[in-house]
N, C-alpha and C positions, 0 to 999 in steps of 0.2 A: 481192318477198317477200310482199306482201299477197295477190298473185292466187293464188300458191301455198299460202299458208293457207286461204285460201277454197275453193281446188280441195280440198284435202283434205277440210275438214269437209263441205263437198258431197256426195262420197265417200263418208266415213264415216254420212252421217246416209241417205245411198240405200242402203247396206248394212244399215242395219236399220229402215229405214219399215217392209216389210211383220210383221217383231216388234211396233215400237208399234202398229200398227193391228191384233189379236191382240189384244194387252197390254190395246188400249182397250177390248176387245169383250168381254174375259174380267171387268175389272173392273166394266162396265157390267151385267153379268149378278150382280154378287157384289152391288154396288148396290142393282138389283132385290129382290136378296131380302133382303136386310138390312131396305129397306125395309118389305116385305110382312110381314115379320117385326114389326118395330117398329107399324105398322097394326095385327095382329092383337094382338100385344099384349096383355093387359089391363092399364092403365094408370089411376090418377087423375088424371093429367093430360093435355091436350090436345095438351099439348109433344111427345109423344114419337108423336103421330099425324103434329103437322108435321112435324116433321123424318122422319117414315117417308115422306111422301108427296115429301118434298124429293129424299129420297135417288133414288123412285121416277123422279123427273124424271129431274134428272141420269143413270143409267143409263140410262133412253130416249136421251135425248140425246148420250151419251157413243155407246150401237153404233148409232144412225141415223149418225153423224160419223163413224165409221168404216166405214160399208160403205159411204157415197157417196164418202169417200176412197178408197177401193178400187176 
């Protein structure tokens, strides 16, 4: 019963790897600008540069991960 469950979500999750890998690519780019956004900015505080440049990361890092998965 176990190996059968497991074949299925096997399955089901190779049916749509190449969606998330997409998914990640598209989010990673909405990141980017979010962040470039929050950067530009003008801001009194310093706070909303970090977290622009954070986002900045993360989106790099999110479609580098996805297109080496690919």
């Amino acid at each position: 019963m176990e190996q059968i469950i497991e074949r299925y979500i096997d399955n089901a999750l190779d049916n749509i790897a190449p969606q998330l890998y997409l998914f990640s690519i598209i989010l990673g780019i909405l990141l980017i600008f979010l962040g470039i956004t929050f950067i530009v900015k003008k801001s009194s505080t310093r706070n909303l540069k970090t977290v622009g440049w954070m986002c900045v990361g993360v989106g790099a890092v999110a479609i580098v991960s996805s297109l080496v998965q690919m």
